[in-house]
C-alpha positions as CSV (number, residue, x, y, z in Angstrom):
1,X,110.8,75.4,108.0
2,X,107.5,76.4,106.8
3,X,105.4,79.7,107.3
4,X,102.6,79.4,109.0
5,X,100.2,81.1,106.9
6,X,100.2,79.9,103.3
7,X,99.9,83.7,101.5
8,X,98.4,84.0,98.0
9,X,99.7,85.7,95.6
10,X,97.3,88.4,93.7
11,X,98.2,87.9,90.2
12,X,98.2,91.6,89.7
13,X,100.3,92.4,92.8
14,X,103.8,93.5,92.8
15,X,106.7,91.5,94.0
16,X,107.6,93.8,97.0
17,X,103.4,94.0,97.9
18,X,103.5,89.8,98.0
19,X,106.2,89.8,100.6
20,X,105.2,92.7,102.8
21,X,102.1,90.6,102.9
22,X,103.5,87.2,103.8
23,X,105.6,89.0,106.9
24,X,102.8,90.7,108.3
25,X,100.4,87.8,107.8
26,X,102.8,85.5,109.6
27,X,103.8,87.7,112.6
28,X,107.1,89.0,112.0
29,X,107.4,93.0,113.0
30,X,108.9,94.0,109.8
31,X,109.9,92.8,106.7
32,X,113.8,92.9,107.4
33,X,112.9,90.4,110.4
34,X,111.4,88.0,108.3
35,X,114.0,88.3,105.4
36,X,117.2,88.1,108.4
37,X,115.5,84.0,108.9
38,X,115.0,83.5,105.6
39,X,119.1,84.2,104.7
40,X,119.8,82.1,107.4
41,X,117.6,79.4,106.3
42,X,118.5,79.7,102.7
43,X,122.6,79.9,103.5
44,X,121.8,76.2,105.1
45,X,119.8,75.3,101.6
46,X,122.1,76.4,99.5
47,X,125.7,77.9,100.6
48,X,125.7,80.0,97.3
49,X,122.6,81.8,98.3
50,X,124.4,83.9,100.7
51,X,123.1,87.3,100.4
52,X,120.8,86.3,97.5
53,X,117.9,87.5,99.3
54,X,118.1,91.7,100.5
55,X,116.6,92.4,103.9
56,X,115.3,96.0,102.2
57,X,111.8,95.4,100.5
58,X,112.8,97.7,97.9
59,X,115.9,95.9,96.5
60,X,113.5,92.4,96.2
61,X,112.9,92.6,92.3
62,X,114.9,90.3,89.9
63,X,115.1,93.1,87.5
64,X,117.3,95.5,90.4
65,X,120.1,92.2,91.1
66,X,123.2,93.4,88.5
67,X,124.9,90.0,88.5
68,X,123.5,87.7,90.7
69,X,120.0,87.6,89.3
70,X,119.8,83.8,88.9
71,X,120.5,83.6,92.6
72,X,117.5,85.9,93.3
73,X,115.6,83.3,91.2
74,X,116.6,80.4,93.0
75,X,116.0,82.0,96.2
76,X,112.7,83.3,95.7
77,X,112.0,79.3,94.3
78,X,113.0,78.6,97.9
79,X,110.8,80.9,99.3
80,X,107.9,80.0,97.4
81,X,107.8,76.2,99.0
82,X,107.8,77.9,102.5
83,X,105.0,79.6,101.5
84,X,103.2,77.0,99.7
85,X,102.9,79.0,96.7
86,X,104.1,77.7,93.1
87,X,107.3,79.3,92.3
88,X,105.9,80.4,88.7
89,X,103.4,82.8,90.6
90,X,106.1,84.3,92.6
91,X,108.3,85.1,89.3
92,X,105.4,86.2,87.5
93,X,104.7,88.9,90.1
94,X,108.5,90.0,89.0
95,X,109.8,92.3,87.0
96,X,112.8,90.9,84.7
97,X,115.5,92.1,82.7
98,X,115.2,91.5,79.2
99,X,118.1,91.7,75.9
100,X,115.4,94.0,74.1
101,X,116.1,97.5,73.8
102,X,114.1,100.6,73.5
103,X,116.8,102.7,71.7
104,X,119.7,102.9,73.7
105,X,117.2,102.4,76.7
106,X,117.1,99.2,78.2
107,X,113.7,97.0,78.8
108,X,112.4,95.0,81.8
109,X,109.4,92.6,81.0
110,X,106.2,91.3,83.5
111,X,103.9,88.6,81.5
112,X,104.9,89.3,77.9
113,X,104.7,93.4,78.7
114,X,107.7,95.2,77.5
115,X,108.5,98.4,78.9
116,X,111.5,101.1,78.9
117,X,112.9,100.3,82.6
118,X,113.0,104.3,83.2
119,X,109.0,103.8,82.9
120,X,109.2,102.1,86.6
121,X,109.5,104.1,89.6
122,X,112.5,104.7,91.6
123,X,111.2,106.5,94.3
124,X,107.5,106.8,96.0
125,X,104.8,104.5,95.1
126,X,101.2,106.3,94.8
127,X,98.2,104.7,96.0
128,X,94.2,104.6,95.7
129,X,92.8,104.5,99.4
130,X,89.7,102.6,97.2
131,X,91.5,100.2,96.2
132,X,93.4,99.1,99.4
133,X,90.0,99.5,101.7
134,X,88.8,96.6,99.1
135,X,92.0,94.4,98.5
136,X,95.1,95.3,100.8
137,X,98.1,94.8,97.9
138,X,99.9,96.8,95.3
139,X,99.0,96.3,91.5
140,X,102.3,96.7,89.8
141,X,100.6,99.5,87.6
142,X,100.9,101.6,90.6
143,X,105.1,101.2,89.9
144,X,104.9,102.7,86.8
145,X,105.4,106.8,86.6
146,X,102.6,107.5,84.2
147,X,100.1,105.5,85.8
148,X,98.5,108.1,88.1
149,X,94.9,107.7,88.3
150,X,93.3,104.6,89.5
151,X,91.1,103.1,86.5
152,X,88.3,101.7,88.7
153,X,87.5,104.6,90.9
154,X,88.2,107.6,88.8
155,X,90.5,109.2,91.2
156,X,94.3,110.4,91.1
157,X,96.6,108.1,93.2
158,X,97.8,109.6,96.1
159,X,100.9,110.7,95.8
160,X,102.2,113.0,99.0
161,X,101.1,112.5,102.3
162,X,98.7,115.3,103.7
163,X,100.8,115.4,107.1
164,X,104.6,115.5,106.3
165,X,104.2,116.0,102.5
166,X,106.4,113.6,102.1
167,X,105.9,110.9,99.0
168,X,104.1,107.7,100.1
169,X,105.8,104.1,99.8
170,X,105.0,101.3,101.2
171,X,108.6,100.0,100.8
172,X,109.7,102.4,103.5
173,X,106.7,102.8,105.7
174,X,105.7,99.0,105.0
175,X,102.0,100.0,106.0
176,X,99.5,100.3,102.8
177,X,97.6,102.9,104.1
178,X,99.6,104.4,106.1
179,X,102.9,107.0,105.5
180,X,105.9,106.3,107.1
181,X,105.4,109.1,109.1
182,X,102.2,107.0,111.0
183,X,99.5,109.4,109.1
184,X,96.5,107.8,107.4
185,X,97.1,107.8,103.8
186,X,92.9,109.7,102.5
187,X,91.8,109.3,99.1
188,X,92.8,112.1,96.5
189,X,91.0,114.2,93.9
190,X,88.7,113.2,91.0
191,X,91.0,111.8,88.3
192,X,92.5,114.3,85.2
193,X,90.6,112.9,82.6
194,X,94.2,112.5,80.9
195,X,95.7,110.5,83.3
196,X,92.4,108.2,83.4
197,X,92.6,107.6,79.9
198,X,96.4,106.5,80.0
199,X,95.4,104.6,83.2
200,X,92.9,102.8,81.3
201,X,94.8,102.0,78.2
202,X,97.9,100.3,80.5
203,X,94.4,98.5,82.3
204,X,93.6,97.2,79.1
205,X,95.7,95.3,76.1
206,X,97.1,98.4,74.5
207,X,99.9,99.1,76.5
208,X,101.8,97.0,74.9
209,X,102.1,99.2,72.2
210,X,102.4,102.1,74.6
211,X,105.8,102.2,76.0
212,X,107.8,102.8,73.9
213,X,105.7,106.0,72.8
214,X,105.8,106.9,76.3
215,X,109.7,106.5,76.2
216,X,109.9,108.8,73.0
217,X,107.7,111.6,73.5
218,X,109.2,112.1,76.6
219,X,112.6,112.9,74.7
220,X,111.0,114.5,72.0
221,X,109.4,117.3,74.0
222,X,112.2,117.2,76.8
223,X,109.3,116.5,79.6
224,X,109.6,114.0,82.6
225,X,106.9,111.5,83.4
226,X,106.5,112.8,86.5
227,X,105.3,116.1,85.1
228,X,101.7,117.3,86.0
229,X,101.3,118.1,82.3
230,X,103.0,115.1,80.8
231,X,99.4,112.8,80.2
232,X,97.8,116.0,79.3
233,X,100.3,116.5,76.5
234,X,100.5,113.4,75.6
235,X,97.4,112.6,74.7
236,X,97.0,116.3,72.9
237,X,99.9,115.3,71.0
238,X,98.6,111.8,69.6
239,X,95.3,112.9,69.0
240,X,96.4,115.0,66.1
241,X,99.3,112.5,64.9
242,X,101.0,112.4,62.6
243,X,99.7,116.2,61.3
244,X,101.3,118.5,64.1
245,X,104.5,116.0,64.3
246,X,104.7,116.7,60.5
247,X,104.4,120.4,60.9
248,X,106.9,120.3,63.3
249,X,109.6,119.0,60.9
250,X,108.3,121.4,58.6
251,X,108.8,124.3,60.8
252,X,112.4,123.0,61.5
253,X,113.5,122.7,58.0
254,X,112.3,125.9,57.1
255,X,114.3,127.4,59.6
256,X,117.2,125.5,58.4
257,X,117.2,127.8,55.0
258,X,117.1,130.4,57.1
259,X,120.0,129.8,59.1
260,X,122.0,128.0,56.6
261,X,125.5,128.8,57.0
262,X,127.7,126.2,54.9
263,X,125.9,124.2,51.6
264,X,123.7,121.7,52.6
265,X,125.6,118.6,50.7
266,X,128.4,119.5,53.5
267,X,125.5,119.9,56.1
268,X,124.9,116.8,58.3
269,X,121.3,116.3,59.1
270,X,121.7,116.2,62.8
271,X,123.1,119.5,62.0
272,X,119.1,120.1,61.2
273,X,117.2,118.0,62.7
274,X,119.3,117.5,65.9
275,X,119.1,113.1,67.0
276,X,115.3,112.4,65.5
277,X,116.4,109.3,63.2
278,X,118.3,108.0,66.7
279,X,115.6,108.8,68.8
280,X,112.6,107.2,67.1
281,X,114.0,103.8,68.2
282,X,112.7,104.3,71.5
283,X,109.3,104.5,69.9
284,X,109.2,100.5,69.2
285,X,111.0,98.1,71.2
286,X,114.2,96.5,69.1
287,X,112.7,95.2,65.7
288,X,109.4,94.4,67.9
289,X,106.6,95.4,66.1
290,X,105.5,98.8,63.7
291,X,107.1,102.1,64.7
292,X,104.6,104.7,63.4
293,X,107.7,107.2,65.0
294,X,109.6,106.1,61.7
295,X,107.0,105.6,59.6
296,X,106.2,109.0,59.8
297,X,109.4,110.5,60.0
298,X,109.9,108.4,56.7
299,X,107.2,109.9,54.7
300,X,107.9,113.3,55.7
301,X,111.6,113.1,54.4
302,X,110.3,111.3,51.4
303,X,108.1,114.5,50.8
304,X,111.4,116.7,51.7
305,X,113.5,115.0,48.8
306,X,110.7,114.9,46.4
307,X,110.1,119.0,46.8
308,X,113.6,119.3,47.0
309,X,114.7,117.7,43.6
310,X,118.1,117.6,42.8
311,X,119.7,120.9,40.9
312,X,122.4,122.3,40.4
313,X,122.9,124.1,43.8
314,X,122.7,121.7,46.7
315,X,119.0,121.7,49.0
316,X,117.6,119.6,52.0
317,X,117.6,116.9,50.0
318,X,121.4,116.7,49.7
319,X,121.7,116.5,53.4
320,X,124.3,114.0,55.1
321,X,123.7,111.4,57.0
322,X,125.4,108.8,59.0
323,X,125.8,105.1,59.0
324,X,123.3,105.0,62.0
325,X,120.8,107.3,60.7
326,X,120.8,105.9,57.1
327,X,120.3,102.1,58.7
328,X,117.1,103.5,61.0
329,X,115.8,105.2,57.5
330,X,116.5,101.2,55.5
331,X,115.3,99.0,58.2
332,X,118.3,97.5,58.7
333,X,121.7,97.4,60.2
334,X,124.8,99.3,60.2
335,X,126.8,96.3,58.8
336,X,124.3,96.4,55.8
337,X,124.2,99.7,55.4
338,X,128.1,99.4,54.5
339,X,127.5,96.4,52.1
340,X,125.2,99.0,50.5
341,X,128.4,101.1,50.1
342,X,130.5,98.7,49.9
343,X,129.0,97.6,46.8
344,X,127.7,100.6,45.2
345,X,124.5,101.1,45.7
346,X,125.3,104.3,48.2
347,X,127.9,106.6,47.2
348,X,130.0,108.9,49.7
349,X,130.3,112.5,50.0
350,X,133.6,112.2,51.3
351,X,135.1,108.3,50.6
352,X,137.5,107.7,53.5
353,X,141.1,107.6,53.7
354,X,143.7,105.1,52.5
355,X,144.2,102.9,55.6
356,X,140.4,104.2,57.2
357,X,137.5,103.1,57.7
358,X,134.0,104.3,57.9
359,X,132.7,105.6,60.9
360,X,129.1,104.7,62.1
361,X,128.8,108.2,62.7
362,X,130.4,109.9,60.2
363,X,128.0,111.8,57.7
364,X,129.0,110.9,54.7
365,X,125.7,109.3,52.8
366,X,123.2,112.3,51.0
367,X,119.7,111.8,52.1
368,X,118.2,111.9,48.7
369,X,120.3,108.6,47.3
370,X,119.0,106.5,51.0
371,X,115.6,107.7,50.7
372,X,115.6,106.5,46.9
373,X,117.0,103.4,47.7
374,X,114.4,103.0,50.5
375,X,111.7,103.2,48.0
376,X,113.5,101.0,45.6
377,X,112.5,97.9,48.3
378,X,109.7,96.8,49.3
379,X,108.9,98.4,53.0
380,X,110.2,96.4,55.9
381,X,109.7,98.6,59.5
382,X,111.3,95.4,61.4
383,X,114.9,96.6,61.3
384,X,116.0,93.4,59.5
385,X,115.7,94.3,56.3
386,X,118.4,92.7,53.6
387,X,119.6,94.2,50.7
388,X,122.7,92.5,49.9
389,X,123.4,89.0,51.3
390,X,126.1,89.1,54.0
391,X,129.8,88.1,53.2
């Protein structure tokens, strides 16, 4: 079996665009057509294959198979030689799952780019009319929720169809410029100058860097992607980093006194300042990379301690934290974090029971004694910071 008309890949296209293309291009009336004689064919290839390859175009990426996402490799291999394309062009048109971690969020990776997986749209694909009049195929920016304007001609993405109001995707209507509802997709407004300069940056070699940002501030102010306001605020927000982040804290452990209903040394600091030491791992992908999310939440509790110094009544410097928290402030791991205690070098505010063991999330370690110890090492941001060699 071979099709008939040998498709190119466009090394900027998605996945799901590449085989809408190679269906249409070769006759079939739908995609599900073409994918009900390629399981056939590739159950005769390969009996393990069976039901390797979906017939919905939406459930075609590596990165959406739970268990069976080596199958979906090998089966897309397949697919490539009936196409005559190399099977490294089809994969690299994939999104993939990957062991790196934003936080507790987990990653999927294109071509070396690492991004939070909640970054990719579920639902609705937007689309520039431009573009598709010029080259009919998706880019894979287009899949991610804060790509909304279209870099090249300066205009929002269309996003909702002007007859039915329903949201375009090509997955469902399996038409580029057309809805599923048979209405001709027009072009949209002049792009927010927001969302073109986030467009631009994921265009260019910065994104990188970006993702995990994205991931962060979006917990930080409690604000979805898909908010109108969400590039707007974003790019506010880092153009004036780390001074209004900083004022911020400020404002938050001033209103700490204020409230303060139990001494601080019995106060945990998530008590305070709510999950801010958990959260900035989504900032920076696992021990990838700087994370100017710590960095800066670093030097603003190093400031606290140092106008807090220690006295006889308990202050924000004697604040509690957890195994967790005080391995995000070190640079390291939990495990080390307890060697640390283990072996002196952090005392705690309550040592556990006969027969117990410390909790990760207990709060048991005083802000002021991991900050000093912090400072005490050279600075490591990369999470893999040793202090005392493992048993």
């Amino acid at each position: 079996m071979q099709f008939l008309s040998q498709t190119t890949p466009y090394p900027d296209e998605s996945i799901e665009s590449y085989l809408l293309r190679l269906s249409q291009e070769n006759g079939y009336l739908g995609f599900a057509d073409m994918a009900d004689i390629l399981w056939d064919w590739l159950v005769t290839q390969d009996h393990e294959l069976e039901g390797a390859f979906p017939n919905e175009l939406q459930s075609v990426d590596v990165y959406k198979v739970s268990q069976s996402s080596s199958f979906r490799v090998r089966a897309l291999r397949l697919v490539a030689q009936l196409a005559g394309a190399e099977a490294s062009e089809l994969l690299n048109l994939c999104w993939l799952r990957s062991n790196t971690q934003f936080g507790a969020n987990t990653a999927v990776s294109r071509g070396g780019l690492l991004v939070p997986r909640q970054l990719l749209r579920k639902s609705g694909i937007p689309v520039c009319a431009e573009c598709l009049k010029q080259d009919a195929h998706i880019p894979y920016l287009w899949h991610l929720r804060v790509y909304k304007a279209c870099h090249k001609h300066n205009q929002q993405l269309t996003r909702i169809c002007g007859q039915c109001d329903a949201e375009i995707d090509y997955r469902a209507s399996e038409a580029f410029l057309e809805c599923e509802c048979g209405a001709a997709i027009k072009p949209a407004a002049q792009a927010n100058q927001a969302d073109l300069k986030l467009a631009n940056v994921h265009a260019g070699n910065a994104v990188a860097k970006l993702g995990g940002l994205l991931a962060w501030f979006s917990r930080w102010r409690a604000i979805s992607y898909d908010d109108d306001e969400f590039s707007e605020l974003f790019v506010s927000y880092f153009s004036n980093w780390p001074t209004g982040f900083e004022d911020e804290l400020s404002n938050t452990a001033a209103l700490a006194k204020v409230k303060q209903l139990r001494p601080f040394n019995h106060t945990p600091f998530n008590d305070v300042f709510g999950s801010l030491l958990k959260d900035s791992n989504l900032a920076c992908a696992g021990s990838q990379g700087y994370n100017m999310v710590q960095l800066a939440i670093i030097a603003f509790l190093t400031k606290l301690v140092e106008q807090n110094p220690k006295k006889k009544h308990p202050n924000l410097g004697d604040l509690l934290l957890s195994m967790l928290d005080a391995a995000v402030i070190l640079g390291t791991s939990t495990e080390q974090v307890f060697r640390l205690y283990e072996e002196g070098f952090l005392a705690a505010a309550q040592p556990p029971k006969k027969n117990t063991f410390l909790k990760p999330s207990n709060s048991v370690f005083y802000l002021r004694q991991v900050i000093e110890l912090q400072q005490s090492f050279a600075t490591n941001m990369s999470n893999n910071q040793q202090f005392v060699p493992p048993w």
